[in-house]
C-alpha positions as CSV (number, residue, x, y, z in Angstrom):
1,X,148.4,193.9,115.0
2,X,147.2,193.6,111.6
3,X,143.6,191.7,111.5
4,X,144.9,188.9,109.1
5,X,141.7,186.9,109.1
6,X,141.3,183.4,107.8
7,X,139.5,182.3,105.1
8,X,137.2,180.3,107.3
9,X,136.7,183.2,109.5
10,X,135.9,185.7,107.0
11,X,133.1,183.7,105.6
12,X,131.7,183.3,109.0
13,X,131.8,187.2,109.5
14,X,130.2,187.4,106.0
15,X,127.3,184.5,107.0
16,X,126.5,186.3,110.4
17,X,125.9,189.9,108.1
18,X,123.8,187.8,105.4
19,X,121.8,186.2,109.0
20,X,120.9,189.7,110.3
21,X,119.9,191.0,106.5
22,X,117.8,188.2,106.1
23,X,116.3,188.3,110.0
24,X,116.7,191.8,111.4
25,X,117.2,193.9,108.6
26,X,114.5,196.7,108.8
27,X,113.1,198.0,111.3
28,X,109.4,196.4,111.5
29,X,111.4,193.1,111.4
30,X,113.1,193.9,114.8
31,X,109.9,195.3,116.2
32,X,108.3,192.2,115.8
33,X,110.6,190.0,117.3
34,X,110.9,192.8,120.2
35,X,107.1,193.8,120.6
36,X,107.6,196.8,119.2
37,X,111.0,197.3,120.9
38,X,109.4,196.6,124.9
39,X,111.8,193.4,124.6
40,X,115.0,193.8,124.6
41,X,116.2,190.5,123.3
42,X,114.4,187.8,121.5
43,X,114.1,184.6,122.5
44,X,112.7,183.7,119.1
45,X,116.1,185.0,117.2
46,X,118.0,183.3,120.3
47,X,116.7,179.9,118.6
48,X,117.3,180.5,115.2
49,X,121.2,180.8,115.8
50,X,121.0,177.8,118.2
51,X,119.7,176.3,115.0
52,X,123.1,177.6,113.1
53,X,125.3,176.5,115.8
54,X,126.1,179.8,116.9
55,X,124.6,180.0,120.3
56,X,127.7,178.2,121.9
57,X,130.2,179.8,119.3
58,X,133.1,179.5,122.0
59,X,131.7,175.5,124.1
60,X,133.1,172.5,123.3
61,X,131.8,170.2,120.6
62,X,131.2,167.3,122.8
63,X,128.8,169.7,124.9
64,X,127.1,170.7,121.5
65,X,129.3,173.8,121.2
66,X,130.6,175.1,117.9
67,X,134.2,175.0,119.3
68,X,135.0,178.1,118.0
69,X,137.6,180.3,119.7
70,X,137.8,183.8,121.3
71,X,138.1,185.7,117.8
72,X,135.0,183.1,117.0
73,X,133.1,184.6,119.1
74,X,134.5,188.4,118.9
75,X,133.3,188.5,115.7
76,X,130.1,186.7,116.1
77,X,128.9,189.6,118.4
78,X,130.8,192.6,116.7
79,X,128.6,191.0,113.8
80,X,125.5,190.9,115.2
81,X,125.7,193.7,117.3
82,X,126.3,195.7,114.1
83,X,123.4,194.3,112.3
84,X,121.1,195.4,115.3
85,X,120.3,191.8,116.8
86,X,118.1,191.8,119.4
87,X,120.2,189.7,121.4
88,X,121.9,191.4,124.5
89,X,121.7,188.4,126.5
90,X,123.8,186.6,124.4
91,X,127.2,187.9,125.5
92,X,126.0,187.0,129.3
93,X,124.7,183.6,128.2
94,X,128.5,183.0,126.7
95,X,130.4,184.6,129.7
96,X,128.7,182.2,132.1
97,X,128.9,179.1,129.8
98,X,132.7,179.8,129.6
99,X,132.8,179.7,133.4
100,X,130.9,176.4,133.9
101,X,132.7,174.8,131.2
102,X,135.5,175.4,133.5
103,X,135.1,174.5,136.3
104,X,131.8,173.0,137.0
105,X,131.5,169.5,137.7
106,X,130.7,167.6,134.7
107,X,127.3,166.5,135.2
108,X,126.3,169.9,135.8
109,X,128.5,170.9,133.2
110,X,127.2,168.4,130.4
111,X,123.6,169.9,131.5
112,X,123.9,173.6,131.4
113,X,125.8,174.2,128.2
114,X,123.8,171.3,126.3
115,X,120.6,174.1,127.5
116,X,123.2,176.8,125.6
117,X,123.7,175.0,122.4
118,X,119.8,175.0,122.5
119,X,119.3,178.7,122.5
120,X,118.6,179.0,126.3
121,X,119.6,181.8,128.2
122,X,121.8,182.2,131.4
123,X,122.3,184.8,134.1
124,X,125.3,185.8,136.4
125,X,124.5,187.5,140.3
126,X,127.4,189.5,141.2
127,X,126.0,192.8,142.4
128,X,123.8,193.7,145.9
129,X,122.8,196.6,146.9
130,X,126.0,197.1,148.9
131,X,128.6,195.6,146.7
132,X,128.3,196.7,142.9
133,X,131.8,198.1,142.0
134,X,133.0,196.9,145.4
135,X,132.3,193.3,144.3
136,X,134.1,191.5,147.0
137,X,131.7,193.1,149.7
138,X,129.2,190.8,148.6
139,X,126.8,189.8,152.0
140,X,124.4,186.9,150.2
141,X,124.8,184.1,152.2
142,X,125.1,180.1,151.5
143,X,125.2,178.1,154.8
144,X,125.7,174.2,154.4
145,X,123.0,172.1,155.8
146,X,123.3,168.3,156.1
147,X,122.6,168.0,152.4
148,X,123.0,171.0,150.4
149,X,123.1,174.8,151.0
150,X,120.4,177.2,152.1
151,X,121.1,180.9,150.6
152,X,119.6,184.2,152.2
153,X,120.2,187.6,151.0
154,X,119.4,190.3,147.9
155,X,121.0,190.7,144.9
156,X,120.3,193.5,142.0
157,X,120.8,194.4,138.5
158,X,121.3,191.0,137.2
159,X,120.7,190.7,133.6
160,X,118.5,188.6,132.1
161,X,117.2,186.3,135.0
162,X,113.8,186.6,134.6
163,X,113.8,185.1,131.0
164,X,117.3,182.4,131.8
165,X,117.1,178.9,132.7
166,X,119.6,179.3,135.7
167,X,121.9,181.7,137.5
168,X,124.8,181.5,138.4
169,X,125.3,182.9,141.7
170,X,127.9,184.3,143.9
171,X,127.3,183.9,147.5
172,X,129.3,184.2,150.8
173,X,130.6,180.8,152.5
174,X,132.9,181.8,154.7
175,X,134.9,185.1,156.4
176,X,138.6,185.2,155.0
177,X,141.3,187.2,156.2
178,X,140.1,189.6,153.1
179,X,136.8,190.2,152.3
180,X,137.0,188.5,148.8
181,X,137.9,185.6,150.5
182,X,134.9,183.0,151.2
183,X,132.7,183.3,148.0
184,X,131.5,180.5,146.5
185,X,129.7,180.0,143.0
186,X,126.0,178.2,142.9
187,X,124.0,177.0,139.9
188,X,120.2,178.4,140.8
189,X,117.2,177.2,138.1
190,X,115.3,180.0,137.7
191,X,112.0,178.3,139.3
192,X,113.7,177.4,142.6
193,X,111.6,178.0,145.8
194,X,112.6,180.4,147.8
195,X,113.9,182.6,144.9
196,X,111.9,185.6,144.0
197,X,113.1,187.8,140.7
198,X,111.7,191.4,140.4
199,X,112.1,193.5,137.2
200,X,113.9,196.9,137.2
201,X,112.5,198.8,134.7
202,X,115.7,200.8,132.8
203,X,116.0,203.0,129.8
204,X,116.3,199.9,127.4
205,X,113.3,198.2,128.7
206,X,113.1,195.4,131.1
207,X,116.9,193.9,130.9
208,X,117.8,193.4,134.8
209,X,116.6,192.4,137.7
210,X,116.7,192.4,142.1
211,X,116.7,189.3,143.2
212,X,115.9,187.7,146.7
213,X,116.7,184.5,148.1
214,X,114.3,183.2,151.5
215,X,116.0,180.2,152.4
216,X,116.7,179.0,148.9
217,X,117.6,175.3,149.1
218,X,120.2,174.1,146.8
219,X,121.8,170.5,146.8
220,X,125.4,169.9,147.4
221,X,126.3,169.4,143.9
222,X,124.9,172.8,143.0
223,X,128.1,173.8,144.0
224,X,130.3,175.6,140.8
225,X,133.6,174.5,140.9
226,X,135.8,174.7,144.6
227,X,133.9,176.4,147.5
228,X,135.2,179.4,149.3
229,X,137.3,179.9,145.4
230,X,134.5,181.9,143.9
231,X,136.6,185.0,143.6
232,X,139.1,183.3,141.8
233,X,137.5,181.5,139.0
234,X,135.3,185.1,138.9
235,X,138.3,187.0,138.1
236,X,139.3,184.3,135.4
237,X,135.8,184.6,133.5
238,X,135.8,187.9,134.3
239,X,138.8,189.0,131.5
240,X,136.3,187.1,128.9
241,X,133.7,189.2,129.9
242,X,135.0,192.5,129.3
243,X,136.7,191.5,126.0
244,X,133.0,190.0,125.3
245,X,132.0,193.1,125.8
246,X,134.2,195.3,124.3
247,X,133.2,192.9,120.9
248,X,129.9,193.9,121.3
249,X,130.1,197.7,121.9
250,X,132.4,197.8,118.7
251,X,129.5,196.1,116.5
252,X,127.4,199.3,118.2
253,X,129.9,201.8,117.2
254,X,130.1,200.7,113.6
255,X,126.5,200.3,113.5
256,X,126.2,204.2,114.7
257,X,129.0,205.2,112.3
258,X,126.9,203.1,108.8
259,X,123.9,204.8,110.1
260,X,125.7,208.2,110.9
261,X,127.1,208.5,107.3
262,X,124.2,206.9,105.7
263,X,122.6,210.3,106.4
264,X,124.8,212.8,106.5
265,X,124.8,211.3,102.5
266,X,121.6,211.9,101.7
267,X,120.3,214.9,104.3
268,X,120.9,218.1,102.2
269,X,121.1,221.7,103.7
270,X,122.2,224.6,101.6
271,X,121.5,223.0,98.6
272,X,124.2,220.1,99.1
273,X,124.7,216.7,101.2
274,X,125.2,217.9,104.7
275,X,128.3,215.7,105.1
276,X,130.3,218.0,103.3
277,X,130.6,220.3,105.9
278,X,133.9,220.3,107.2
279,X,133.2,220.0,110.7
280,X,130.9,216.7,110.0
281,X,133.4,215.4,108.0
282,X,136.6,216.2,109.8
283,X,134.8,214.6,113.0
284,X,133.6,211.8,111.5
285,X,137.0,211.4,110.0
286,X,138.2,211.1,113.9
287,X,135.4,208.7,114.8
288,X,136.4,206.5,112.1
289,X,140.1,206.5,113.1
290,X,138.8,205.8,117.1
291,X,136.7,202.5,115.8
292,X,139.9,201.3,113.8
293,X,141.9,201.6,116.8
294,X,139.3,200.0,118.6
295,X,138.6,197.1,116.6
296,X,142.4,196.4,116.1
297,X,142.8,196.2,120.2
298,X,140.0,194.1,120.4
299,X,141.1,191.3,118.0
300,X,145.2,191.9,119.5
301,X,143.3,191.0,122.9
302,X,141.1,188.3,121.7
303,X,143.9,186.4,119.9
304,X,146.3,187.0,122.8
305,X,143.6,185.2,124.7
306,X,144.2,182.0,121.9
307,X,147.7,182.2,122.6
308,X,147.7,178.1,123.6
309,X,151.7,179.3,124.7
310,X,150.3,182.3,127.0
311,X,151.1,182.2,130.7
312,X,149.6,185.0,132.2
313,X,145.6,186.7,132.7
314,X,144.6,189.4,130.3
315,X,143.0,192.0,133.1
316,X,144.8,195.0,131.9
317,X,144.7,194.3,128.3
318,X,140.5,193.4,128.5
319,X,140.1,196.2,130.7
320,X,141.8,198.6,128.1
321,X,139.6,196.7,125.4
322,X,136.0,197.5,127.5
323,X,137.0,200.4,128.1
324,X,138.5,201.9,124.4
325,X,135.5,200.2,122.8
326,X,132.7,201.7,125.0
327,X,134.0,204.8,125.1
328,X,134.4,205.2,121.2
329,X,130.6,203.7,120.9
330,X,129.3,206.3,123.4
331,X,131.3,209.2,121.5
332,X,130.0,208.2,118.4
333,X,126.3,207.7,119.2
334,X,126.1,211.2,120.9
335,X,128.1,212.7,117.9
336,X,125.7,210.6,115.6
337,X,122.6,212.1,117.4
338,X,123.8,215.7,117.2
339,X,125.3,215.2,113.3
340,X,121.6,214.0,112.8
341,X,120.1,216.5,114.5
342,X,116.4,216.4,115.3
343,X,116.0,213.5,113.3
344,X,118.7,212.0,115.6
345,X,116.4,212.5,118.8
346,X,113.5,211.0,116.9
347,X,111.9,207.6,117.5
348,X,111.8,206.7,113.9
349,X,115.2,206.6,113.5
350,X,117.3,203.9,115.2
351,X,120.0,206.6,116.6
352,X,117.8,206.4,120.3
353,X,118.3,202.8,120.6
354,X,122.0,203.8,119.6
355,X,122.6,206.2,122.5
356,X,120.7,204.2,125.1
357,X,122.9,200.7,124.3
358,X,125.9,203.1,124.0
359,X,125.7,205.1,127.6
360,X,124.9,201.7,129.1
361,X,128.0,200.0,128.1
362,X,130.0,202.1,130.1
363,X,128.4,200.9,132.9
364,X,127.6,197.3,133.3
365,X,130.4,194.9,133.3
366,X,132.4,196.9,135.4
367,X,132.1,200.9,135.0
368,X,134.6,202.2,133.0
369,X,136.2,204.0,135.8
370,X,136.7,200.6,137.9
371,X,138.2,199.8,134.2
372,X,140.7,202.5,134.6
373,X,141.1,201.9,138.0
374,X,142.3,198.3,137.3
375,X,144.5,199.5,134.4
376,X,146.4,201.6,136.8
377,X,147.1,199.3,139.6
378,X,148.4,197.1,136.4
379,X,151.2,199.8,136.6
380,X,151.9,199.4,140.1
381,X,150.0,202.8,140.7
């Protein structure tokens, strides 16, 4: 599908790239808003697109959303993911948003994505110890008291919580017939008793988090959406995640690729520019082609997802988006590193940060091979 942009979109594409020249341009820039690169999203930055009505690209208007749609917001984070924004938690912020916006009741609902449009930050709990690919084996559990809920259990590698005004939780109500039966969705703020959030430290700095809940009391309208139909309104927001995703790992791959060729331009070796080599240029040549395809399954998926006349879920085409796009990032930061050389495996350059975002793509949001594995029961197989 060709990428027939509108006018109106192609100026926003062009405002987001003017937004990270201006803001995150060069390098001490970014290192300033990331403490020399020990943060790995700003807060600061987080504002300043609030400001610009970006931080709820995809919310409604009446909630203090931009009311964009999903190609809105596919290009918002291919954008700034390309111009090296310090914002990672932005993706997650907008994947939970989507989810409250529908189906959380609207008090709750008017609340938490009015906190969005501000520049807050939210977090989703999916994972435990026990259930990380095997999502529906989650063991967390919300019993109902005579007024609420009381939640007990662990949960791990959750993004962003330490720094987000509220999680959104997925805890166990009830024992189905199948395992993902019984799950229920909870708003948590951050500074509820009972909850205790404890920083994993990871190759891009501290990003996620365990978290453990000692008889955590939540009210009964803390509830998101139906009770015991968590599963099901997970697997809805869970085909905006990936493509979400797979908008932001192609910013990263075509970030690599500018940097990539930026060098091989100028780094000369046998008295001429090293990216006339045939076997740099033949490979980048292949990279190129793999970020094309990419982008153009990206923007097929994200305007399939507009489709105001479409009837059925996305899962195979967002998994086959996540996965295509992460994979081609991946390739091309480790080919970028090696094309580079030792520069590539330096600290001065920005290739590191490149390879680290890249190899962890693949994993969070679903691992690629859970990706694949979803694709092929989408066959029948």
């Amino acid at each position: 599908m060709p990428l027939d942009f509108t006018d109106e979109q192609k100026a926003f594409a062009e405002a987001v790239r003017e937004f990270c020249r201006r803001e995150v341009g060069t390098k001490e820039q970014r290192d300033k808003l990331t403490d020399g690169g020990r943060e790995a999203h700003s807060m600061e930055l987080n504002r300043k697109i609030a400001e610009l009505g970006w931080a709820a690209i995809n919310l409604p208007e009446e909630y203090g959303g931009a009311g964009g749609d999903h190609v809105d917001l596919c290009i918002l984070l291919e954008e700034l993911a390309r111009g090296m924004a310090p914002l990672p938690w932005l993706g997650t912020t907008l994947i939970v948003g989507g989810i409250y916006n529908r189906f959380a009741a609207e008090p709750l609902k008017r609340a938490v994505l009015g906190r969005i449009a501000e520049g807050a930050a939210m977090a989703i709990s999916i994972s435990e110890p026990e259930a990380g690919s095997d999502a529906a084996a989650i063991t967390c559990r919300a019993e109902r008291t005579s007024d609420g809920w009381v939640i007990n259990g662990q949960k791990t590698w959750c993004t962003n919580a330490h720094a987000a005004d509220g999680i959104l939780l997925v805890a166990r109500t009830s024992q189905g017939e199948k395992k993902h039966h019984g799950l229920t969705m909870f708003h948590v703020p951050r500074e509820t008793p009972g909850l205790t959030i404890k920083p994993i430290d990871t190759m891009n700095g501290p990003e996620v988090n365990d978290l453990y809940f000692t008889d955590c009391v939540l009210p009964e309208d803390a509830v998101v959406g139906e009770v015991d139909a968590g599963w099901r309104q997970l697997m809805v927001g869970l085909d905006t995640e990936r493509l979400i995703l797979a908008a932001n790992t192609l910013g990263i791959a075509e970030r690599v690729f500018d940097d990539c060729l930026e060098f091989v331009r100028e780094r000369r070796q046998f008295g001429r520019p090293v990216g006339l080599f045939q076997a740099i240029k033949h490979r980048l040549a292949d990279l190129a082609t793999e970020i094309e395809c990419a982008r153009l399954l990206v923007y097929s998926v994200a305007r399939q997802a507009d489709d105001p006349d479409r009837t059925r879920p996305l899962t195979r085409e967002s998994s086959m988006a996540k996965l295509k796009a992460t994979e081609v990032a991946k390739a091309m930061a480790l080919e970028g590193m090696q094309m580079m050389g030792g520069y590539g495996y330096s600290t001065e350059f920005t290739m590191v940060q490149h390879v680290r975002m890249a190899l962890g793509a693949t994993i969070y949001g679903g691992t690629n091979e859970i990706q694949r594995e979803i694709i092929g029961r989408s066959f029948g197989l």
